[in-house]
Gaussian input, Z-matrix of N, CA and C with variables (Angstrom, degrees):
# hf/3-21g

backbone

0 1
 N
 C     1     B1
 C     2     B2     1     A1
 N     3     B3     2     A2     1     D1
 C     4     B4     3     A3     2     D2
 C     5     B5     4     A4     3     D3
 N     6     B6     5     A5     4     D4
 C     7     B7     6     A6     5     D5
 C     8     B8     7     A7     6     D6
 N     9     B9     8     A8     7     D7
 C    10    B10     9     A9     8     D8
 C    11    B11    10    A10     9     D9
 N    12    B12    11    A11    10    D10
 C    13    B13    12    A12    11    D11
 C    14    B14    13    A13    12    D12
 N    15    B15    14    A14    13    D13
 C    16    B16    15    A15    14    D14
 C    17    B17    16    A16    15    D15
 N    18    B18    17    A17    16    D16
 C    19    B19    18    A18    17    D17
 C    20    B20    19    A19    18    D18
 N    21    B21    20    A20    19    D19
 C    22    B22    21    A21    20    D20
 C    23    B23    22    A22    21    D21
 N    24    B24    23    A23    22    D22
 C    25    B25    24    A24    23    D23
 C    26    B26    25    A25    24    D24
 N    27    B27    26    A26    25    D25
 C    28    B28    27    A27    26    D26
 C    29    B29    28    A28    27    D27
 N    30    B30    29    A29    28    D28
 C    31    B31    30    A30    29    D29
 C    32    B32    31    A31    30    D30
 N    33    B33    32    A32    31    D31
 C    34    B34    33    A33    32    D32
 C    35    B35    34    A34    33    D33
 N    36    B36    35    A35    34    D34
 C    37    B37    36    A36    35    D35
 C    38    B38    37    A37    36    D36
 N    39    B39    38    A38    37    D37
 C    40    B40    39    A39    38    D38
 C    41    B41    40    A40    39    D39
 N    42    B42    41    A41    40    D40
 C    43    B43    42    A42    41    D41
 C    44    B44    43    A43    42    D42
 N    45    B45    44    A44    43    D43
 C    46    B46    45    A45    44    D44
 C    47    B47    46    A46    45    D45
 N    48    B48    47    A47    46    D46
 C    49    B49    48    A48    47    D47
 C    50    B50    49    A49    48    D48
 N    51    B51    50    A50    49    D49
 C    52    B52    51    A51    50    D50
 C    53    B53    52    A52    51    D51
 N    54    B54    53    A53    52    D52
 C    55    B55    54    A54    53    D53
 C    56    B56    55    A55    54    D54
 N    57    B57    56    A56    55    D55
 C    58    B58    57    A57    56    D56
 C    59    B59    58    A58    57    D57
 N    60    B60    59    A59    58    D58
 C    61    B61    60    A60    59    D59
 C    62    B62    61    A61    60    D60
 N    63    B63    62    A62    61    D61
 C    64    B64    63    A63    62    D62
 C    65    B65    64    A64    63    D63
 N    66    B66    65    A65    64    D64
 C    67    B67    66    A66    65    D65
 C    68    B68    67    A67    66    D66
 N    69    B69    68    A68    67    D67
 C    70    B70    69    A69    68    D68
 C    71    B71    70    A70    69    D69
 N    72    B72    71    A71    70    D70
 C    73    B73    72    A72    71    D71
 C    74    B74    73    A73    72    D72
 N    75    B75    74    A74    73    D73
 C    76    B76    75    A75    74    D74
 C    77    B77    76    A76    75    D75
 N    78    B78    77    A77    76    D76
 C    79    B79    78    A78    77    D77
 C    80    B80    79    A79    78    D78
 N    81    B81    80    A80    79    D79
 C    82    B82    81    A81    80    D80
 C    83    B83    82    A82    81    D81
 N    84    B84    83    A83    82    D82
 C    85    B85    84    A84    83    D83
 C    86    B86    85    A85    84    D84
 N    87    B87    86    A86    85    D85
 C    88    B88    87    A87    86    D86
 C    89    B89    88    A88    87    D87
 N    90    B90    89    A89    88    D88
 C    91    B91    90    A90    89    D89
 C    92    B92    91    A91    90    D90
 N    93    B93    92    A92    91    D91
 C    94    B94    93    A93    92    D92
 C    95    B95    94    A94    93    D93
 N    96    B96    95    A95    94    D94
 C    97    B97    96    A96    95    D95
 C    98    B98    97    A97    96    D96
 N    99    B99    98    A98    97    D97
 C   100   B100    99    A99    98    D98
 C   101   B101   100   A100    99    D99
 N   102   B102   101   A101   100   D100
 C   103   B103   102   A102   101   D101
 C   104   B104   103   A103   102   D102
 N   105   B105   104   A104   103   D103
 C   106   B106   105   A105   104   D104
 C   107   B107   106   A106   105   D105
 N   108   B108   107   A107   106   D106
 C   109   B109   108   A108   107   D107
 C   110   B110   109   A109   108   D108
 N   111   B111   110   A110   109   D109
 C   112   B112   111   A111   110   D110
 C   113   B113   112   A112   111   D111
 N   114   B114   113   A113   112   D112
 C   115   B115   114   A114   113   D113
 C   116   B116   115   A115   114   D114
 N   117   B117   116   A116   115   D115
 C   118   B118   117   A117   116   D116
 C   119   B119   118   A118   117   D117
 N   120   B120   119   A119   118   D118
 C   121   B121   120   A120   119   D119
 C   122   B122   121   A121   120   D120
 N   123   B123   122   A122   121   D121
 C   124   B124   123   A123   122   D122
 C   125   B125   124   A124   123   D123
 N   126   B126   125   A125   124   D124
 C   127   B127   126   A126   125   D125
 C   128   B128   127   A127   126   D126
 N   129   B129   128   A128   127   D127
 C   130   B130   129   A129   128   D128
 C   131   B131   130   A130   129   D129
 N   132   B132   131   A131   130   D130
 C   133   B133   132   A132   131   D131
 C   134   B134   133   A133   132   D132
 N   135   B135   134   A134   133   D133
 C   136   B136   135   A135   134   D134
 C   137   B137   136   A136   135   D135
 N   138   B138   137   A137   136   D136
 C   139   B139   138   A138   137   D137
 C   140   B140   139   A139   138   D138
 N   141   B141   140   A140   139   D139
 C   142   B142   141   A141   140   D140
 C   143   B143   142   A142   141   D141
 N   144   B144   143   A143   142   D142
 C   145   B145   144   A144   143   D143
 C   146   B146   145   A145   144   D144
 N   147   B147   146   A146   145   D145
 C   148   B148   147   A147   146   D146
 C   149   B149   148   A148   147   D147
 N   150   B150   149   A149   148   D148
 C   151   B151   150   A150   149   D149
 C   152   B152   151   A151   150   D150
 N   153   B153   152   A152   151   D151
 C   154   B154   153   A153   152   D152
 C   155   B155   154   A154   153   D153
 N   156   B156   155   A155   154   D154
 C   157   B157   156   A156   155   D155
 C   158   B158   157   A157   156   D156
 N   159   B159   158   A158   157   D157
 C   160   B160   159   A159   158   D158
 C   161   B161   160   A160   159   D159
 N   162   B162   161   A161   160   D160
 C   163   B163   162   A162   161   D161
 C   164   B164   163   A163   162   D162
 N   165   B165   164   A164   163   D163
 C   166   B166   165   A165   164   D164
 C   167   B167   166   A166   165   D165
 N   168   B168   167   A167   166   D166
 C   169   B169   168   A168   167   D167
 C   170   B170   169   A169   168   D168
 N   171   B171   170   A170   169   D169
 C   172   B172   171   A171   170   D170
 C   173   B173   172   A172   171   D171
 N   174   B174   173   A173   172   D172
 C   175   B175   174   A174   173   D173
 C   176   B176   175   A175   174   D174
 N   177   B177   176   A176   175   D175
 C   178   B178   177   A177   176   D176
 C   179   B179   178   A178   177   D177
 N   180   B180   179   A179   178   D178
 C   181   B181   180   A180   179   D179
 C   182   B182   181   A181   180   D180
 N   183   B183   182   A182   181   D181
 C   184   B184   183   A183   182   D182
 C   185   B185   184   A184   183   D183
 N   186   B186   185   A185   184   D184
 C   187   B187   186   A186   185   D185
 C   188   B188   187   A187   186   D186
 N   189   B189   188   A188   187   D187
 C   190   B190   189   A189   188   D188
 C   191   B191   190   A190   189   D189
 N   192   B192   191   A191   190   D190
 C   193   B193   192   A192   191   D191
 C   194   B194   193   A193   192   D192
 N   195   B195   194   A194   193   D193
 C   196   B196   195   A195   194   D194
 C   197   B197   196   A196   195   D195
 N   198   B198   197   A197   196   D196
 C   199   B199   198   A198   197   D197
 C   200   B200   199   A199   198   D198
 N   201   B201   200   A200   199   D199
 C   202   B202   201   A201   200   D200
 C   203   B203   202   A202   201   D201
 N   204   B204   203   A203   202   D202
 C   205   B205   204   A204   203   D203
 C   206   B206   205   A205   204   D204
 N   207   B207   206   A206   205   D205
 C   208   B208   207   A207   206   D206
 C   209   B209   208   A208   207   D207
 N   210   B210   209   A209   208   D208
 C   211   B211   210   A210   209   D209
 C   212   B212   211   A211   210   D210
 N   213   B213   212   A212   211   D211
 C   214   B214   213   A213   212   D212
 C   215   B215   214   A214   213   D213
 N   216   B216   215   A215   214   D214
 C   217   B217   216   A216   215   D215
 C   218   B218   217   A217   216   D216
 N   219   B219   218   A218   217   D217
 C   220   B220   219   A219   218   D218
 C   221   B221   220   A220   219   D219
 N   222   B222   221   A221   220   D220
 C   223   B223   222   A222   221   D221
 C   224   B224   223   A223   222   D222
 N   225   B225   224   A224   223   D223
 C   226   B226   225   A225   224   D224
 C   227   B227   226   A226   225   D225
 N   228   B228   227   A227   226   D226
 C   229   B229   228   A228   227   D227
 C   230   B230   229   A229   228   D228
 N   231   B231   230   A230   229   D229
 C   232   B232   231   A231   230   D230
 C   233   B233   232   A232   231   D231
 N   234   B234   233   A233   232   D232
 C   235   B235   234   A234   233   D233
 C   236   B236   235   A235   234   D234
 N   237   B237   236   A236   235   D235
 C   238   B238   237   A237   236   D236
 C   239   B239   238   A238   237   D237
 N   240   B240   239   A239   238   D238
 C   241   B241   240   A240   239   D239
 C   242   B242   241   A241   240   D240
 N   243   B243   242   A242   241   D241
 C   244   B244   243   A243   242   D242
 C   245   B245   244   A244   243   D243
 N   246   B246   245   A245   244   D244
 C   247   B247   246   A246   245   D245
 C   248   B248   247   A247   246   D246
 N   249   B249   248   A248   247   D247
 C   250   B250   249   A249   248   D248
 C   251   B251   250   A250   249   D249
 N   252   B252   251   A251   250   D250
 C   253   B253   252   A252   251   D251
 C   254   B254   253   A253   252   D252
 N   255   B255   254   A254   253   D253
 C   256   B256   255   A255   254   D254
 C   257   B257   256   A256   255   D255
 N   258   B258   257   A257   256   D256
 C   259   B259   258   A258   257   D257
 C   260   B260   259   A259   258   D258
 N   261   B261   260   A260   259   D259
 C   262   B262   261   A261   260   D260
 C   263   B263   262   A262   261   D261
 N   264   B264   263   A263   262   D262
 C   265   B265   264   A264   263   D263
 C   266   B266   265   A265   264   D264
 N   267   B267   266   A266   265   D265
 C   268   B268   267   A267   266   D266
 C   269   B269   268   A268   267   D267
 N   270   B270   269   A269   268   D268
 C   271   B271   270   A270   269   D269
 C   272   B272   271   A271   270   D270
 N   273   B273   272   A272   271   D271
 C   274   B274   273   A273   272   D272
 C   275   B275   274   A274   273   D273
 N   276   B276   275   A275   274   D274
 C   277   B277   276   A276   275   D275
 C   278   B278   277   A277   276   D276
 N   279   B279   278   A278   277   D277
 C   280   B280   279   A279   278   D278
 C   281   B281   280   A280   279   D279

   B1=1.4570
   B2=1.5241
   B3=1.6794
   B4=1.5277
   B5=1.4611
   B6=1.6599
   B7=1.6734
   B8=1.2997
   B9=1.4221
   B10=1.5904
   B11=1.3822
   B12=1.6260
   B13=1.4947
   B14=1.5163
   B15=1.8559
   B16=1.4623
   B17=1.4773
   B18=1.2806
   B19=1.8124
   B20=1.2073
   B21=1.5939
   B22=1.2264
   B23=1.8342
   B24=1.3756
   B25=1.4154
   B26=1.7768
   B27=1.6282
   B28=1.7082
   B29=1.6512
   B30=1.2346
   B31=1.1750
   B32=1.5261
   B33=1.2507
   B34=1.1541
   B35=1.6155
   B36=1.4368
   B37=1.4680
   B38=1.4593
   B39=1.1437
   B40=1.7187
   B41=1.1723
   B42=1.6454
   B43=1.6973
   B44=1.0726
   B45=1.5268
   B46=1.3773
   B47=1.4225
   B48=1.0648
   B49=0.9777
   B50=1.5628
   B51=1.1121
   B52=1.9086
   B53=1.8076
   B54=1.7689
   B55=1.8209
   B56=1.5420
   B57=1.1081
   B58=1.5711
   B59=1.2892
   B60=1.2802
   B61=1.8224
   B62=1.3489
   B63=1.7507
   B64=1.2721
   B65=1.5501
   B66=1.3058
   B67=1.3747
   B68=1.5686
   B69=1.3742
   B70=1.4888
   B71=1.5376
   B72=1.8527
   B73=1.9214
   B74=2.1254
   B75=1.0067
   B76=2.2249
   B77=1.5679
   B78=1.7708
   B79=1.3973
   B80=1.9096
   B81=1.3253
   B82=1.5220
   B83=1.5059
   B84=1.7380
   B85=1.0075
   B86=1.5942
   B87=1.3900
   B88=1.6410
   B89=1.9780
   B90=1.2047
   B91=1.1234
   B92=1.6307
   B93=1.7321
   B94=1.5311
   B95=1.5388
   B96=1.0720
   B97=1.8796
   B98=1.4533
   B99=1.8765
   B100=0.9973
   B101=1.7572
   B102=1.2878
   B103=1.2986
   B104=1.5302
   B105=1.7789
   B106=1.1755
   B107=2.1584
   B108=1.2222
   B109=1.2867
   B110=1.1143
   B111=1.8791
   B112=1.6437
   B113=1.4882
   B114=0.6919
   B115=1.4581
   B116=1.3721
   B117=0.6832
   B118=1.8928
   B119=0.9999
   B120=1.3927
   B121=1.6580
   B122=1.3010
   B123=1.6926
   B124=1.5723
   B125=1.8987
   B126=1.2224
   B127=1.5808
   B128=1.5435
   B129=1.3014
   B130=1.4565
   B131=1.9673
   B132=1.0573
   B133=1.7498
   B134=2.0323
   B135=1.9020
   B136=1.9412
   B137=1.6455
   B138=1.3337
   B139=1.5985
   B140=1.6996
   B141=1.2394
   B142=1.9174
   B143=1.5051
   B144=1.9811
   B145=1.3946
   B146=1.3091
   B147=1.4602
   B148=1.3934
   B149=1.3897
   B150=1.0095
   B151=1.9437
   B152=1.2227
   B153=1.0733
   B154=1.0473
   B155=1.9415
   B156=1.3743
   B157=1.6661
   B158=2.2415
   B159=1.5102
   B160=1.4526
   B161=1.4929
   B162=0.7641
   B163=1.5352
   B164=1.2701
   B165=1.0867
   B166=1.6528
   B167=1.4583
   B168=1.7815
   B169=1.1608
   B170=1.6147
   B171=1.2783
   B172=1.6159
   B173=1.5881
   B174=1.1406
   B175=1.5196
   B176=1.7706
   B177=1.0609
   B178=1.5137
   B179=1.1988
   B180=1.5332
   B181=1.6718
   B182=1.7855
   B183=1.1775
   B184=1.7443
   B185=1.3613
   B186=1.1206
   B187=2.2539
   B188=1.3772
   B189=1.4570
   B190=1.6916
   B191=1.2101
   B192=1.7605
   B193=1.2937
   B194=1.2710
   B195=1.1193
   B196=2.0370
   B197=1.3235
   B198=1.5725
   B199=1.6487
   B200=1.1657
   B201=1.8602
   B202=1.1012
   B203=1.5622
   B204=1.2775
   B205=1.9000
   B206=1.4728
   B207=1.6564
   B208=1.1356
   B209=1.9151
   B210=0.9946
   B211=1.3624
   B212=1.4203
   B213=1.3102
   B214=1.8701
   B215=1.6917
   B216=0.9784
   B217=1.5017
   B218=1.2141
   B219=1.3826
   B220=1.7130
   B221=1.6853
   B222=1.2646
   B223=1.1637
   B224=2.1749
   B225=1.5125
   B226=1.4485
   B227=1.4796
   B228=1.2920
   B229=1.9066
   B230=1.5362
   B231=1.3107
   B232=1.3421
   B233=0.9539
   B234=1.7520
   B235=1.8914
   B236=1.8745
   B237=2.1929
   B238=1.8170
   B239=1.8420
   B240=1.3992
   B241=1.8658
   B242=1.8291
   B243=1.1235
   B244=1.7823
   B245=1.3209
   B246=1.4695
   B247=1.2975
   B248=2.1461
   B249=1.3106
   B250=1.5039
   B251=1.5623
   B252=1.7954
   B253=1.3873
   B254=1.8466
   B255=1.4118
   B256=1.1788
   B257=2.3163
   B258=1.2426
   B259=1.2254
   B260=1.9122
   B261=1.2054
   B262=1.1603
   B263=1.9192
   B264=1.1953
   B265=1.5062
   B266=1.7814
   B267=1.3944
   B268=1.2096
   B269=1.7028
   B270=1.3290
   B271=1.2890
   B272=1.8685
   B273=1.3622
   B274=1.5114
   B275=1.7142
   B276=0.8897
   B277=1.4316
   B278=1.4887
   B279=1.7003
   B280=2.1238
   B281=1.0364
   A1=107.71
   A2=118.74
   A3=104.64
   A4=99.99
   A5=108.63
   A6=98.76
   A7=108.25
   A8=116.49
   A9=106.80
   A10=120.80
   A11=103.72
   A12=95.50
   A13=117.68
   A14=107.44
   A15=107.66
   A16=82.29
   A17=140.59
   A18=102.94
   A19=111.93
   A20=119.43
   A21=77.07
   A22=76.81
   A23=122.72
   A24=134.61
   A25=111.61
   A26=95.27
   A27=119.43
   A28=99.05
   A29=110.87
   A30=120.87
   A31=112.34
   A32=133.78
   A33=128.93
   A34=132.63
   A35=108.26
   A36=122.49
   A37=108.99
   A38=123.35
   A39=129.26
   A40=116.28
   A41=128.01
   A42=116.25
   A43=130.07
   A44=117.37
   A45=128.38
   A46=118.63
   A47=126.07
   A48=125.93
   A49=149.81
   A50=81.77
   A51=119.44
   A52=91.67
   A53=99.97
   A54=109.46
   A55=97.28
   A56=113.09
   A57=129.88
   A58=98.73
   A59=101.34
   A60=106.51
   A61=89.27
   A62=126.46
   A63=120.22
   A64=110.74
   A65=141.80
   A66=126.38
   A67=89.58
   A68=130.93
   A69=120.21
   A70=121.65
   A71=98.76
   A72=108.91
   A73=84.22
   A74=94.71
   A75=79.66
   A76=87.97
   A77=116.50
   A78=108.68
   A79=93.13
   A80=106.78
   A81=119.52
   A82=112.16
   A83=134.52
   A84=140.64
   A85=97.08
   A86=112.39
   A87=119.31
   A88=95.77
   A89=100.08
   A90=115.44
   A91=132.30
   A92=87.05
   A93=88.70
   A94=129.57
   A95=123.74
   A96=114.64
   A97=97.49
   A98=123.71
   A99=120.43
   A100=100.20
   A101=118.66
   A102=106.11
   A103=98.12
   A104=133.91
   A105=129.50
   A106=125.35
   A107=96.35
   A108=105.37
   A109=139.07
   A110=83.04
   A111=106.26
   A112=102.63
   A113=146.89
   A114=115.79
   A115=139.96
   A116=96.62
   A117=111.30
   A118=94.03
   A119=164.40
   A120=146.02
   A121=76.75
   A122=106.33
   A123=113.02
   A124=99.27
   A125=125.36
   A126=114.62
   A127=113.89
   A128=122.68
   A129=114.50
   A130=85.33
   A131=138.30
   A132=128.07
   A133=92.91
   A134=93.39
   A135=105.07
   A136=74.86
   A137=128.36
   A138=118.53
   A139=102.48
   A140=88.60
   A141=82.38
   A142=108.63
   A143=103.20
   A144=103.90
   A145=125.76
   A146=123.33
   A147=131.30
   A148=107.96
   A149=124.77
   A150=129.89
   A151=88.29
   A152=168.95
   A153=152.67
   A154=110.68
   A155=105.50
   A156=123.46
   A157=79.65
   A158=109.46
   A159=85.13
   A160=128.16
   A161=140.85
   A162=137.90
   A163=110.00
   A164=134.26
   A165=140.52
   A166=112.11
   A167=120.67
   A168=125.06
   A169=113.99
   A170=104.54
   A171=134.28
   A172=103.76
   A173=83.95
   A174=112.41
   A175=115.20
   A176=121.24
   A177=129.78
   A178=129.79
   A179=101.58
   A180=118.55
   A181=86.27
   A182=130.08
   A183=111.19
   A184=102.54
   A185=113.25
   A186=141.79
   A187=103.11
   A188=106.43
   A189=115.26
   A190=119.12
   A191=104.06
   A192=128.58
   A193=110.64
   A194=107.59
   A195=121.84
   A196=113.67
   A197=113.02
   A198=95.95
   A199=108.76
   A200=128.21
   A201=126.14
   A202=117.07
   A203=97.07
   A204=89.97
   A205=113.80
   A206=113.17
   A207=120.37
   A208=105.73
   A209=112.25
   A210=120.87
   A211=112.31
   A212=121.93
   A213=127.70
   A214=90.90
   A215=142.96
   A216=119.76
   A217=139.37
   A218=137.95
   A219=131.25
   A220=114.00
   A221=102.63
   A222=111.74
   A223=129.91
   A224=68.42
   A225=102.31
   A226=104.35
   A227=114.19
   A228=104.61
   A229=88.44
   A230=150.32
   A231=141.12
   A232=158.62
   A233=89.17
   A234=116.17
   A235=90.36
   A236=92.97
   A237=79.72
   A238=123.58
   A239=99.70
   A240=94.14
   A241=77.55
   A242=133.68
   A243=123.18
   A244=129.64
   A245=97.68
   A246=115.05
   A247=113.56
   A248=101.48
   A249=129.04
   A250=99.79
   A251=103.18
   A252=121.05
   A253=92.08
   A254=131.97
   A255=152.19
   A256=83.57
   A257=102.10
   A258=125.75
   A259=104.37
   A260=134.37
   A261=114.89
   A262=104.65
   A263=107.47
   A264=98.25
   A265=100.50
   A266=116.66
   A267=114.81
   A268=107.07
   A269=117.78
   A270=115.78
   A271=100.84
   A272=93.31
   A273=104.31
   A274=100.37
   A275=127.71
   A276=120.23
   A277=107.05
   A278=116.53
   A279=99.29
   A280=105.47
   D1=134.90
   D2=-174.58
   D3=-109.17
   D4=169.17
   D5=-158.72
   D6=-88.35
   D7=23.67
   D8=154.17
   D9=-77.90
   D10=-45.01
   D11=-171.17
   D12=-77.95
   D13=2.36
   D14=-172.03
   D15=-96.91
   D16=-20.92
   D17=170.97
   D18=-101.50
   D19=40.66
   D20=-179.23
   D21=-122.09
   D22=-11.89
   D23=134.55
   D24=-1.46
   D25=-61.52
   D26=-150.37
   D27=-84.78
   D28=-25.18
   D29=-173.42
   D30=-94.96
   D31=-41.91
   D32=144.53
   D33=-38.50
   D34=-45.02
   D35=169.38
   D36=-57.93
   D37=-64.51
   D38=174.04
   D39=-62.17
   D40=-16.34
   D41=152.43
   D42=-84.82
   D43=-7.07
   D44=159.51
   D45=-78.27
   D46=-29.39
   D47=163.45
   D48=-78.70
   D49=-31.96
   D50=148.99
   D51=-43.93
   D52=-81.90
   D53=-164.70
   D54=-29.85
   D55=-59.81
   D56=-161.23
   D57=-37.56
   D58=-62.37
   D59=-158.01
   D60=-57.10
   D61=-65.43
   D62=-161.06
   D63=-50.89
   D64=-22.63
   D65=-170.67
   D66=-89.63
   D67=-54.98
   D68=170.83
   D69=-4.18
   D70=-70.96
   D71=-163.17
   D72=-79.25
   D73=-12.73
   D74=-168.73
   D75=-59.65
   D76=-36.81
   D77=-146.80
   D78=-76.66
   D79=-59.48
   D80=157.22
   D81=-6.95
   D82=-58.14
   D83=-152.21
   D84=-92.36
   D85=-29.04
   D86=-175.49
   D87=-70.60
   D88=-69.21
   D89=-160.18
   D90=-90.34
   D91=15.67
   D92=-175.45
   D93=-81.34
   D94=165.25
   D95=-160.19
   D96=-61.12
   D97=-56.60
   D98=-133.87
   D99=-153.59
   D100=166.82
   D101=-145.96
   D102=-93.67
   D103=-2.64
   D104=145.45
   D105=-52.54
   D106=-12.83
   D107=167.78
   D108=-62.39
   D109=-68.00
   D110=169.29
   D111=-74.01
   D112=-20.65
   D113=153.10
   D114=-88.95
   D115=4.60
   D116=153.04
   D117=-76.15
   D118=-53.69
   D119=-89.76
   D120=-125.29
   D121=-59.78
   D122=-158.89
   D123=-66.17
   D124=-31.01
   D125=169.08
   D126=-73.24
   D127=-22.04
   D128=-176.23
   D129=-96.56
   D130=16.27
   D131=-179.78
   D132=-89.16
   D133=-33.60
   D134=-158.49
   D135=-69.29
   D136=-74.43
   D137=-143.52
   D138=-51.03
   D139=-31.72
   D140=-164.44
   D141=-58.68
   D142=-46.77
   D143=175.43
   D144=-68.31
   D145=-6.86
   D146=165.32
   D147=-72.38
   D148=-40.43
   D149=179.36
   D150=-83.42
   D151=-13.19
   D152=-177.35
   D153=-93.89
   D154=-40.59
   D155=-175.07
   D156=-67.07
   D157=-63.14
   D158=-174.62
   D159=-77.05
   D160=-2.01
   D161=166.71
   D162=-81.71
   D163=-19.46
   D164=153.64
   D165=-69.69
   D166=-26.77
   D167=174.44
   D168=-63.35
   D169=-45.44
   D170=174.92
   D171=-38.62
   D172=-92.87
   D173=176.37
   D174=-34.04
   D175=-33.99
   D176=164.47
   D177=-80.37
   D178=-30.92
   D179=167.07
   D180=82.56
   D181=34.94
   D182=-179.41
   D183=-138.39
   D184=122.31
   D185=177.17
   D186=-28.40
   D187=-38.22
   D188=-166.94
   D189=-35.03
   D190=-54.19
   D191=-162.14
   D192=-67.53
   D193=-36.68
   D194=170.72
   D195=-53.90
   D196=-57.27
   D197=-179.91
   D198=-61.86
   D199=-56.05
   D200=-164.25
   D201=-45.68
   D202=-33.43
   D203=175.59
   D204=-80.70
   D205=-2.55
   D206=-177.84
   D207=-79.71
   D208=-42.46
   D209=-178.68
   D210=-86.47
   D211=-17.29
   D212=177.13
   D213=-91.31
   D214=-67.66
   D215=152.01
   D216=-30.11
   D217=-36.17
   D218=141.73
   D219=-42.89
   D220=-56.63
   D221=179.46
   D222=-33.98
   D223=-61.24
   D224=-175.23
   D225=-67.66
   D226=-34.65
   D227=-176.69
   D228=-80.22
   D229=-87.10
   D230=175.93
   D231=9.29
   D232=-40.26
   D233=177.14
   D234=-85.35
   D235=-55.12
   D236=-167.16
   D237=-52.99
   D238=-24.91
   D239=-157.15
   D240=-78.26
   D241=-63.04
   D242=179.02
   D243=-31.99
   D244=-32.17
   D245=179.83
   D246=-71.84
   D247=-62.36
   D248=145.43
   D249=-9.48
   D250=-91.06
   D251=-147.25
   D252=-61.90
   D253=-39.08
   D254=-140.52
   D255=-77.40
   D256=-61.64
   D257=-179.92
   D258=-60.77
   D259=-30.60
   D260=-172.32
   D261=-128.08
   D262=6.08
   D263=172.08
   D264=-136.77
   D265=-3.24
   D266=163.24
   D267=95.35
   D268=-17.77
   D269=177.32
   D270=-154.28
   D271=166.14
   D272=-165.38
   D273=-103.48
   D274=-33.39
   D275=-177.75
   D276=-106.69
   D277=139.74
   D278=163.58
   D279=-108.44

């Protein structure tokens, strides 16, 4: 086997698995008891889709994909802790 076709093997395996996880927390976010759940689900949905934006980065060989997961990760911590604070003190700004 030459080590192209074994990463690109490796790279397929780790986007499936990636998918996996993400339909996992989607199901988590549907079906979770309580609203400390779903929000976990919906912060573990950003990491997955952040591993997911880079292993497509990989796989393309193009920088793009790096920032963009660089800024969907800012993003993504921002909404959850607002989201959080929004959920346990009732408003986002004092």
């Amino acid at each position: 086997m030459n080590p192209e076709s074994f990463f690109e093997w490796c790279l397929l395996i780790a986007i499936a698995s990636v998918a996996v996880s993400q339909v996992l927390a989607m199901v988590r976010l549907v079906k979770g008891p309580n609203t400390g759940d779903r929000i976990l689900a919906l912060d573990t949905m950003v990491i997955n889709a952040i591993g997911l934006i880079v292993l497509l980065g990989v796989a393309e060989g193009s920088e793009v994909y790096f920032e963009g997961a660089l800024i969907f990760a800012m993003l993504g911590f921002v909404s959850t802790v607002a989201y959080a604070r929004f959920k346990l003190r009732g408003d986002i700004i004092e």
